[in-house]
C-alpha positions as CSV (number, residue, x, y, z in Angstrom):
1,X,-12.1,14.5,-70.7
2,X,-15.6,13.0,-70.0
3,X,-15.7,10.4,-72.7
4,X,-13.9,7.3,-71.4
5,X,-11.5,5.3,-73.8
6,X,-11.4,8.5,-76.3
7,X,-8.3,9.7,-77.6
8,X,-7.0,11.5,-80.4
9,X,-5.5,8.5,-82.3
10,X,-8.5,6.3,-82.2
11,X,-10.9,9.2,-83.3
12,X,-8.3,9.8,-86.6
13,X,-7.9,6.1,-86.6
14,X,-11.7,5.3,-87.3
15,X,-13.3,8.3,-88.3
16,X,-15.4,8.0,-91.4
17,X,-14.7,9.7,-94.4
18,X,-18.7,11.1,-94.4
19,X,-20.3,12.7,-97.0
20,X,-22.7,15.0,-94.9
21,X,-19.6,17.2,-93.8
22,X,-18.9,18.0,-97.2
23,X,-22.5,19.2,-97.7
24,X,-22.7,21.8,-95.0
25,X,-18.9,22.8,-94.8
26,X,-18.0,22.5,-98.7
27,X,-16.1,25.9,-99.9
28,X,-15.1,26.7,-103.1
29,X,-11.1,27.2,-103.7
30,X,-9.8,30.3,-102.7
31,X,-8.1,32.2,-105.4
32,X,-4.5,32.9,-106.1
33,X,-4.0,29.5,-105.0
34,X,-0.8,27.7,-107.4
35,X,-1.9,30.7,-109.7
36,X,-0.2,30.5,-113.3
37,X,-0.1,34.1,-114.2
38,X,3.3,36.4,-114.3
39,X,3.8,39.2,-112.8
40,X,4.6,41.9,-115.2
41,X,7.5,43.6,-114.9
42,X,7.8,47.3,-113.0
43,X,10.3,50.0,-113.0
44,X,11.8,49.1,-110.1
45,X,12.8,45.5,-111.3
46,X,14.2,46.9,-114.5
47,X,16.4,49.9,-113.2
48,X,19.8,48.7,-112.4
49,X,20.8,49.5,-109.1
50,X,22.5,52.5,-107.7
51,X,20.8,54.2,-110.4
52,X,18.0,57.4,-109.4
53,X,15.0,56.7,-111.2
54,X,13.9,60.2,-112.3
55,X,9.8,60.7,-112.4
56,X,8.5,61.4,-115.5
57,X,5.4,63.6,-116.1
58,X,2.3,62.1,-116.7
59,X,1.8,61.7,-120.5
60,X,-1.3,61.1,-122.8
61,X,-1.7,57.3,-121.5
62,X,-1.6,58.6,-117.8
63,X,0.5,55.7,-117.1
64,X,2.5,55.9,-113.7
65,X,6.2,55.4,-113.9
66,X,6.4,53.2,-110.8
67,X,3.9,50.9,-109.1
68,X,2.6,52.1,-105.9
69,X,1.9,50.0,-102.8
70,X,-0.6,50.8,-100.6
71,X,-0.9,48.8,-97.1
72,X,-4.3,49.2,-95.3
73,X,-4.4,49.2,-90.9
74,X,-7.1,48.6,-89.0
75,X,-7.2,48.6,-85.2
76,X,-9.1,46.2,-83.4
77,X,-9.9,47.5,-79.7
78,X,-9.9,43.7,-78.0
79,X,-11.1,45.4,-75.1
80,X,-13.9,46.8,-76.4
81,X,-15.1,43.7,-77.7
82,X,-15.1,42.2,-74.1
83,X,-17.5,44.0,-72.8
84,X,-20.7,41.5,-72.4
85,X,-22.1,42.3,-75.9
86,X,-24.1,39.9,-78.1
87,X,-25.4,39.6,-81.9
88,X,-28.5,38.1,-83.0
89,X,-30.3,37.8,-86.2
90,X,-33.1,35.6,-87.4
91,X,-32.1,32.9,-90.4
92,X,-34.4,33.1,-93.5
93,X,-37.1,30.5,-94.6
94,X,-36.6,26.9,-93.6
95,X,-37.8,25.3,-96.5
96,X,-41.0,23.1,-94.7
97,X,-42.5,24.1,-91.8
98,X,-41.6,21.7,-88.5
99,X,-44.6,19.9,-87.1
100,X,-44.7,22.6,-84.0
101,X,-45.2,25.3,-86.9
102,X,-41.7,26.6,-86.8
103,X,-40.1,28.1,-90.0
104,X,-37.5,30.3,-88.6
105,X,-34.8,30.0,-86.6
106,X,-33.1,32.9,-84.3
107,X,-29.4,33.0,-83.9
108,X,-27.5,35.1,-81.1
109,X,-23.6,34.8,-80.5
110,X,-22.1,36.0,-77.0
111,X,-18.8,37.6,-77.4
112,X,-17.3,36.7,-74.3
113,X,-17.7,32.6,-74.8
114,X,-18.2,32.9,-78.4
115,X,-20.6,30.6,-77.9
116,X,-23.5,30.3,-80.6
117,X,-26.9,29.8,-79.4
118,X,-30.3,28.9,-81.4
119,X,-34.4,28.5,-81.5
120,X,-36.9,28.1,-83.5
121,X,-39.4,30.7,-84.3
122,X,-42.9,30.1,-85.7
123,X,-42.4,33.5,-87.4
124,X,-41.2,36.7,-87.7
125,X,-43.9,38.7,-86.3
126,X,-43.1,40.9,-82.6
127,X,-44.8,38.4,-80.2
128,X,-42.6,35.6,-81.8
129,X,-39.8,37.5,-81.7
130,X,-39.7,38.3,-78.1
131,X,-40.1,34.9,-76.8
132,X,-37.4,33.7,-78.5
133,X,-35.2,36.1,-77.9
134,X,-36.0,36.3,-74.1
135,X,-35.5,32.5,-74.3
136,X,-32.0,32.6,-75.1
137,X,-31.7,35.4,-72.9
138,X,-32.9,33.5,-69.9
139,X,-30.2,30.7,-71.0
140,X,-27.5,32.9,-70.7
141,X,-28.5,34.1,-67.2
142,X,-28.7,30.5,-65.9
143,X,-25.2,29.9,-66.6
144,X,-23.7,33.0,-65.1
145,X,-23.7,35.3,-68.0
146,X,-25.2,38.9,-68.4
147,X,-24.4,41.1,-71.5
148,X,-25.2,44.8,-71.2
149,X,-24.9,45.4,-74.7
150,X,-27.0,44.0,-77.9
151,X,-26.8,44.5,-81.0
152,X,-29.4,43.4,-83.5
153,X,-30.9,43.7,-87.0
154,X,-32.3,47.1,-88.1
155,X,-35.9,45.4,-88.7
156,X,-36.6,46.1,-84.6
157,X,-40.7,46.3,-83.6
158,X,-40.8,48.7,-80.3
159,X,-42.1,45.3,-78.7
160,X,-38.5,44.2,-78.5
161,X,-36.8,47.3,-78.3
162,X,-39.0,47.4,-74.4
163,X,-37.7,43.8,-74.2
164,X,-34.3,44.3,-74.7
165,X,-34.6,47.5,-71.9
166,X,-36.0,45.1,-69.5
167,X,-33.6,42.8,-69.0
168,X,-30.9,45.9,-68.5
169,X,-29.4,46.0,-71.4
170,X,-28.6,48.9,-74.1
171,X,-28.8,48.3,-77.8
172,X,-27.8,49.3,-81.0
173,X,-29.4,48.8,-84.4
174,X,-27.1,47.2,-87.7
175,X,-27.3,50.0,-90.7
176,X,-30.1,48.8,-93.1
177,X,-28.4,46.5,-95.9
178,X,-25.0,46.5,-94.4
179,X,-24.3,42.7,-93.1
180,X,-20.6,43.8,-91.9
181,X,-21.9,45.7,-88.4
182,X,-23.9,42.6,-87.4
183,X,-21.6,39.4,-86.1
184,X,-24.7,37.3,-86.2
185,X,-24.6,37.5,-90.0
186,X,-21.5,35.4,-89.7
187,X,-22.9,33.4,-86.7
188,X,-25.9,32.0,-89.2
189,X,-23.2,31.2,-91.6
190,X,-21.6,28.8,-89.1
191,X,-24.9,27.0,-87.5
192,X,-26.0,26.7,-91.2
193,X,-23.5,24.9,-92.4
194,X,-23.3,22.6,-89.2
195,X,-27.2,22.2,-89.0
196,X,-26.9,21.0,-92.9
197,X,-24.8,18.6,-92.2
198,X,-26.7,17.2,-89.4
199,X,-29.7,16.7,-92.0
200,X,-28.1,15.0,-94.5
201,X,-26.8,12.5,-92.1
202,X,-30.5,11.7,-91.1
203,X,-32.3,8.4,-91.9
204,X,-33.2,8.7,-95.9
205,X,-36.9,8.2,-94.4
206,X,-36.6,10.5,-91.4
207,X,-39.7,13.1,-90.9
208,X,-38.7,16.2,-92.1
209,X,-41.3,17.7,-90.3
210,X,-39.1,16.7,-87.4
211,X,-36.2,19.5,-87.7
212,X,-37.0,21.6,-85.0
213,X,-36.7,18.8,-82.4
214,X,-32.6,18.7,-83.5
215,X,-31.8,22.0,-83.0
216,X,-31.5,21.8,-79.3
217,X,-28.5,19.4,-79.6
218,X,-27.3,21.0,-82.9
219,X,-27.0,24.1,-80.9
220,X,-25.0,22.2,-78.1
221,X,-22.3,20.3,-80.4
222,X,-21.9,23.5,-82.3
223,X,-20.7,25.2,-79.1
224,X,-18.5,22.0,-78.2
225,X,-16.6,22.3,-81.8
226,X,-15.8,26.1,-80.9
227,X,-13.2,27.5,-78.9
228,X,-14.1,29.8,-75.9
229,X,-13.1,33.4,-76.3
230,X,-12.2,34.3,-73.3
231,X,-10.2,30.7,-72.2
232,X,-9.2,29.4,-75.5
233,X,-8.1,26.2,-73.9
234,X,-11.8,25.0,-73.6
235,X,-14.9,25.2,-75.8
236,X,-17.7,27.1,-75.6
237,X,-20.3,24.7,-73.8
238,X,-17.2,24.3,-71.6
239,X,-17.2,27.6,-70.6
240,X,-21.1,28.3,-70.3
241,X,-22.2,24.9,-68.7
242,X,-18.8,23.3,-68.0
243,X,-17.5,20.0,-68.6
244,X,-20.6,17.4,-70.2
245,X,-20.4,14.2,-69.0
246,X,-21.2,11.4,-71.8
247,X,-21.8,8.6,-69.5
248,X,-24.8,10.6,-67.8
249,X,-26.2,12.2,-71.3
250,X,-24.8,10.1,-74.2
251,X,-25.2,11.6,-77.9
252,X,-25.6,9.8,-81.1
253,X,-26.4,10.8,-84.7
254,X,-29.3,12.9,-85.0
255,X,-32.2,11.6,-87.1
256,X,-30.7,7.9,-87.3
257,X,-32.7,5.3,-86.9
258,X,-33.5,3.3,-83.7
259,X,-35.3,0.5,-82.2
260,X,-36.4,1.0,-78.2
261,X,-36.8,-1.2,-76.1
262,X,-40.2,-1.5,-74.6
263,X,-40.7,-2.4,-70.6
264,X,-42.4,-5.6,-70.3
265,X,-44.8,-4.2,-68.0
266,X,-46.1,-1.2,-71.2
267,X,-46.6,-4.1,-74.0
268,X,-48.9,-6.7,-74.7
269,X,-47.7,-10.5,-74.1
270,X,-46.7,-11.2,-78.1
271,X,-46.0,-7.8,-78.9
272,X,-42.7,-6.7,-80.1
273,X,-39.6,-5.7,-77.8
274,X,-38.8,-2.5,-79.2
275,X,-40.7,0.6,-81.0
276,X,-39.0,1.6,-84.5
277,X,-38.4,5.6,-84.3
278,X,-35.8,8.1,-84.9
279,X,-33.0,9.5,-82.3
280,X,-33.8,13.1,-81.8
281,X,-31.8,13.9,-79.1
282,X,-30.1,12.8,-75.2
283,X,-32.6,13.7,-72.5
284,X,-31.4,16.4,-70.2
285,X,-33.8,15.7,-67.4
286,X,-32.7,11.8,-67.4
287,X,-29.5,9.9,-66.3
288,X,-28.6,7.9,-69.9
289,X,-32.0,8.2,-71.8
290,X,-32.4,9.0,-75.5
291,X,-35.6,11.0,-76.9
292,X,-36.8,8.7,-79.7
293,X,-39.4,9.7,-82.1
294,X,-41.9,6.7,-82.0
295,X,-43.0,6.0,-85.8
296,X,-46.1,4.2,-85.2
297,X,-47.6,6.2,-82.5
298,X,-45.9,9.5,-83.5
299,X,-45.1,10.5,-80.2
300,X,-41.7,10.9,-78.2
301,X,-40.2,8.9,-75.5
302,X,-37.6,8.5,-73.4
303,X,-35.7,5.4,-73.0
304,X,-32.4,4.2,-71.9
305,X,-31.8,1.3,-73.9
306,X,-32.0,2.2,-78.0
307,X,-30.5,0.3,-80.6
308,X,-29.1,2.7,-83.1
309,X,-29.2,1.6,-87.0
310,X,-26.8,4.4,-88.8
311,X,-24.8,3.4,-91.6
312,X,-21.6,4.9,-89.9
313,X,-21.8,2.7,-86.5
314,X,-21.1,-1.0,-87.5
315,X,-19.3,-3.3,-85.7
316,X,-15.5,-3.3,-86.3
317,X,-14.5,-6.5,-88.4
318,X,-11.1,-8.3,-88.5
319,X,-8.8,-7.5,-91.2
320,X,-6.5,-10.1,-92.7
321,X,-3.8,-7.9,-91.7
322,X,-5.0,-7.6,-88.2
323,X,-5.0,-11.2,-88.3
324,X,-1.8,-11.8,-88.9
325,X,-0.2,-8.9,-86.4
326,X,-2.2,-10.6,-83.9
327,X,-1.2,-14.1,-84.5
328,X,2.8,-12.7,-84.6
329,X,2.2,-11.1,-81.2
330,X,0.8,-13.9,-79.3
331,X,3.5,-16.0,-80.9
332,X,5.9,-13.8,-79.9
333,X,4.3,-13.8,-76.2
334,X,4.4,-17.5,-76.3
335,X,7.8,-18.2,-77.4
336,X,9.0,-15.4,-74.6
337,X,6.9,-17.1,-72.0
338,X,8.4,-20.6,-72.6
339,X,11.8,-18.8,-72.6
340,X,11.4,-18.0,-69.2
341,X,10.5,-21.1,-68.2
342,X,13.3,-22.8,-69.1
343,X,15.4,-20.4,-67.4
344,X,14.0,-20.4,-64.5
345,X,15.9,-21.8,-61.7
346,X,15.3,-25.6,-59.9
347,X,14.5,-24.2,-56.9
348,X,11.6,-21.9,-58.1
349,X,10.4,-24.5,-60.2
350,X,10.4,-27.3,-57.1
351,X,8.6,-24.6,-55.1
């Protein structure tokens, strides 16, 4: 709605066939799929009909006469699950620590939205573990939302069990070893997979160091992908922060990399026009500025003209087919246009 020019038929018309989604998302077949095997025959397909099939005691081989079906209900109480709750569980290991010291990463899901939110965690030690959880906390607050019931992992220091009180809230820990009670199990599964993806689509010479700096827009194009819970029709960002606007803050492919342009009035009289770095991000606090990881000075700036360099955005080149349905359009345009003119009456033409 906020992206001008976008539609459905241009995004399946030109979107690339990428590798990188096939690296987070990638499942292996489900089974039963085309299967080959027959089923073997039971009594019921081999008794003609009309006929009472008389049960047999149970012999030596303990072998029923018929084949049983058993059909297993469970009730979901949608109601109960609407009741301002929220998961959250902390991911394992990232394999190299971020440049901020970050290793970990804390996941919560809210119900309501069903809206996935993230950050990074230096460790897994109580103080750690109460910032970022009363980080994501103070998130959902700002846009409107308040859950009265958490549910978290059964590893819980009585540091955050005071935290979790403070903020109003009742909680209730996941049986040890059982990842079933805890939705946040699933919820790592998902930003996983997405924030994977997101890596491998990075520069092949992009910091690695760097990964913490992408989850704060990892986190928000997670949430735009993902319906909203409680109004299907929109997404999950949609719902929390309503409608973004991507002519105020633009995104492009994280890790890519760019060229800024540098203000004549920063850089010397010979000097270079633009900085080589890497996108990490849109700037929140800007109108139309992209965070750029500066690779000489290894710092961050803000800028609102970038140059991006990923393999994916090229400029669109002119088929030999396009060529020729353009050239039999503006033909056709022609020879219609000169129709008319001959057509026209003498008066209009004298006028």
């Amino acid at each position: 709605m906020s992206w001008p020019g976008l539609t459905g038929a241009i995004v399946q018309k030109h979107f690339p066939e990428s590798e990188e989604t096939l690296k987070g998302h990638a499942r292996k077949t489900r089974s039963g799929l085309r299967s080959t095997k027959t089923a073997s025959p039971t009594v019921e397909d081999i008794t003609p009909s009309g006929e009472e099939v008389i049960e047999v005691e149970e012999s030596n081989n303990n072998r029923p006469t018929t084949k049983q079906k058993e059909i297993c209900i469970r009730t979901y109480d949608l109601q109960d699950d609407m009741q301002r709750k929220m998961y959250t569980d902390q991911t394992g290991k990232f394999p190299q620590k971020s440049s901020r010291g970050n290793q970990y990463i804390m996941v919560l899901i809210e119900m309501d939205s069903d809206a996935i939110l993230v950050e990074a965690m230096k460790n897994r030690k109580a103080g750690e573990m109460v910032r970022a959880y009363q980080k994501l906390v103070d998130r959902l607050k700002a846009y409107g939302v308040a859950p009265k019931h958490h549910v978290l992992d059964n590893e819980c220091s009585k540091e955050f069990k005071e935290a979790i009180r403070s903020n109003g809230m009742t909680f209730q820990l996941a049986d040890a070893h059982d990842h079933r009670r805890n939705v946040a199990e699933k919820a790592i599964q998902v930003f996983k997979a997405h924030f994977i993806s997101i890596l491998c689509g990075t520069d092949d010479n992009f910091p690695m160091p760097l990964w913490a700096r992408l989850v704060e827009q990892a986190d928000h194009t997670l949430n735009m992908l993902r319906p909203s819970r409680v109004v299907p029709k929109v997404s999950a960002f949609a719902y929390l922060n309503g409608e973004h606007n991507y002519n105020q803050q633009p995104f492009a492919p994280l890790g890519c990399k760019v060229e800024m342009h540098v203000m004549p009035a920063v850089r010397e009289s010979w000097a270079a026009h633009t900085a080589t770095g890497y996108y990490i991000g849109t700037s929140w606090e800007h109108y139309r500025n992209h965070k750029v990881y500066i690779k000489d000075t290894r710092s961050v700036r803000t800028g609102a003209t970038v140059f991006f360099k990923h393999k994916y955005l090229t400029m669109p080149t002119v088929t030999t087919s396009d060529a020729l349905i353009k050239a039999a359009e503006d033909m056709s345009q022609a020879v219609k246009g000169s129709f008319q003119r001959v057509n026209r009456p003498k008066k209009l033409l004298s006028n």
